[in-house]
C-alpha positions as CSV (number, residue, x, y, z in Angstrom):
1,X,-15.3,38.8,31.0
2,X,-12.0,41.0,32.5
3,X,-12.0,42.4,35.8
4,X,-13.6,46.0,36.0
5,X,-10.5,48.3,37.8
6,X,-11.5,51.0,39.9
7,X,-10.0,54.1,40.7
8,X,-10.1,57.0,43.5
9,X,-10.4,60.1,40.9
10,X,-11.8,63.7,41.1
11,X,-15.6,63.4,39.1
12,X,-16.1,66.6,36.8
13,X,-19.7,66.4,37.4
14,X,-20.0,65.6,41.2
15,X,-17.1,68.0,42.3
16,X,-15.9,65.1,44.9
17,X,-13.2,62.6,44.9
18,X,-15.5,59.4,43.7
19,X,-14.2,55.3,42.9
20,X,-14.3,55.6,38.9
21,X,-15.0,52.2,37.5
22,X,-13.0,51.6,34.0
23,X,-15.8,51.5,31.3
24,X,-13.2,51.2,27.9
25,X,-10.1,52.0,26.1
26,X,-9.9,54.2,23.3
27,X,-8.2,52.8,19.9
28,X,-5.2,54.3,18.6
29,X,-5.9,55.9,15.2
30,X,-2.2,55.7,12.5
31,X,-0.7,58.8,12.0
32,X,-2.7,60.3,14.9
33,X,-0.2,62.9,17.1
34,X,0.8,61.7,20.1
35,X,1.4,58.3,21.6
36,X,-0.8,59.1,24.7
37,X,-3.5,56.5,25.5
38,X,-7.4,57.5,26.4
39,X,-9.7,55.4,29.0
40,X,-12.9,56.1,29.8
41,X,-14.0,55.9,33.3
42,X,-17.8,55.7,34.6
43,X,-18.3,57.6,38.1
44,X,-19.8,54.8,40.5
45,X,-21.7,57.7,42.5
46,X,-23.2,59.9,39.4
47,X,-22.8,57.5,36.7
48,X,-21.4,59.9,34.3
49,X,-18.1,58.9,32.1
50,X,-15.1,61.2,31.5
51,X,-12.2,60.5,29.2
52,X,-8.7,60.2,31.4
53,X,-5.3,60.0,29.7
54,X,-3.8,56.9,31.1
55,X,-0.1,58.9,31.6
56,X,-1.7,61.3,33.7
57,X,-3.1,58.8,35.8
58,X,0.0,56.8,36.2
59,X,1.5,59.8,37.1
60,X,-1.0,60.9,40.1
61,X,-1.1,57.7,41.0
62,X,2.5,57.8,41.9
63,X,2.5,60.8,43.1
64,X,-0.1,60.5,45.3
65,X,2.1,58.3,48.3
66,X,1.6,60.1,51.8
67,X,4.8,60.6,53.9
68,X,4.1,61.1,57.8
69,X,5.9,62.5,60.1
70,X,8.0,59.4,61.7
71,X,9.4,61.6,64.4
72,X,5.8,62.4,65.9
73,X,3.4,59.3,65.9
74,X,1.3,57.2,67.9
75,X,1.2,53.3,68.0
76,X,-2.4,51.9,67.1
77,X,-4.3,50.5,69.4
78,X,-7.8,49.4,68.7
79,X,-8.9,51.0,71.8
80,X,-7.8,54.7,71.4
81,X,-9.2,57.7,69.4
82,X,-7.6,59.0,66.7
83,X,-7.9,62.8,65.1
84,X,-7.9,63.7,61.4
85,X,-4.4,64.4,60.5
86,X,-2.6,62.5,63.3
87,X,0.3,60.6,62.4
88,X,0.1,56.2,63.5
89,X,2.6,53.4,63.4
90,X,0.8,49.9,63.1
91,X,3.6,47.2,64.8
92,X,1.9,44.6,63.0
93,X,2.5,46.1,59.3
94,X,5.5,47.9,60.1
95,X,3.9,51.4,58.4
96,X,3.2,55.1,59.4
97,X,0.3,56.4,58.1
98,X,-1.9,59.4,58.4
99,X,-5.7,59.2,59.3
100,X,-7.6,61.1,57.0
101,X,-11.3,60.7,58.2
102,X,-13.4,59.1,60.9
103,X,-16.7,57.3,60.8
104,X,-18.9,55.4,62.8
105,X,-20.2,52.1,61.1
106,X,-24.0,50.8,61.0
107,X,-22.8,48.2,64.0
108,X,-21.8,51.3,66.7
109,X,-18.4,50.7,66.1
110,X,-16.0,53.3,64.9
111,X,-13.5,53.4,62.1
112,X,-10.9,55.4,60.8
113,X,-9.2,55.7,57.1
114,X,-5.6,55.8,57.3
115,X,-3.3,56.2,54.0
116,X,-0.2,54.2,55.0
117,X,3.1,54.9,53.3
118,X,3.4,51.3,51.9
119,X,-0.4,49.7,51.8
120,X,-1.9,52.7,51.0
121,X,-5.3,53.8,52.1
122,X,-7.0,51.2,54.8
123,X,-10.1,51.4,57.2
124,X,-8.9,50.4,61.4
125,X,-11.4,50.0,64.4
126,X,-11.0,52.5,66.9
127,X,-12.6,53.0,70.6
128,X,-13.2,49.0,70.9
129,X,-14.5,48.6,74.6
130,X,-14.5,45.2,75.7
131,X,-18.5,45.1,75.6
132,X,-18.4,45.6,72.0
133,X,-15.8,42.8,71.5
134,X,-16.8,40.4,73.9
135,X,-19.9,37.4,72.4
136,X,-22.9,37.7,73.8
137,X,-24.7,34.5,75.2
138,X,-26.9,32.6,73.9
139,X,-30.1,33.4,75.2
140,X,-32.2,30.8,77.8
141,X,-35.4,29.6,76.7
């Protein structure tokens, strides 16, 4: 069986921004008009489907690339907080980026999404306290 692609895409039904899984393609009929090519897509949080026309997609996808401002950043460091909106530079990657949420994980640890100009969206650890990093010993019985 294929792979089953995903896309981020605005859900009729649920109003939000939701990871649409790709359910099918729609065959092209002869002498229909227009050379435009229909998908279907199932919403992974709702479950309803909605017919996309691939062009469109392509198109958004494209135009969706974030450009932060390079001349007011702040390198990442695992051990900082971040704000929504705040331009980063990641030295390892060699990418600015823009955070566009914040979340704290099930483990205590918190997380921010970035959308990078050149990997595009990723999640990064922030606040790490050497505590929270360090193993704990094995307990003495």
């Amino acid at each position: 069986m294929a792979k089953t692609k995903y896309i981020l895409h605005d859900c009729a039904y649920c109003h939000k921004q939701t990871k649409m899984e790709l359910v099918g393609e729609m065959q092209q009929v002869e002498g229909q008009n227009g050379d435009s090519q229909k998908v279907w897509y199932r919403c992974t949080r709702c479950k309803h489907s909605a017919l996309l026309i691939k062009d469109s997609l392509q198109r958004e996808k494209n135009g969706n690339t974030v450009k932060a401002d390079h001349s007011n950043f702040e390198e990442y460091v695992k051990e900082r907080m971040y704000s929504i909106g705040q331009t980063i530079y990641h030295t390892e990657w060699d990418d600015y980026g823009k955070v566009t949420s914040k979340q704290r994980m099930s483990n205590g640890i918190q997380a921010i999404t970035v959308s990078f100009e050149k990997l595009g969206e990723r999640r990064l650890v922030v606040n790490v306290t050497p505590e929270l990093t360090a193993e704990t010993p094995e307990q003495q019985v």
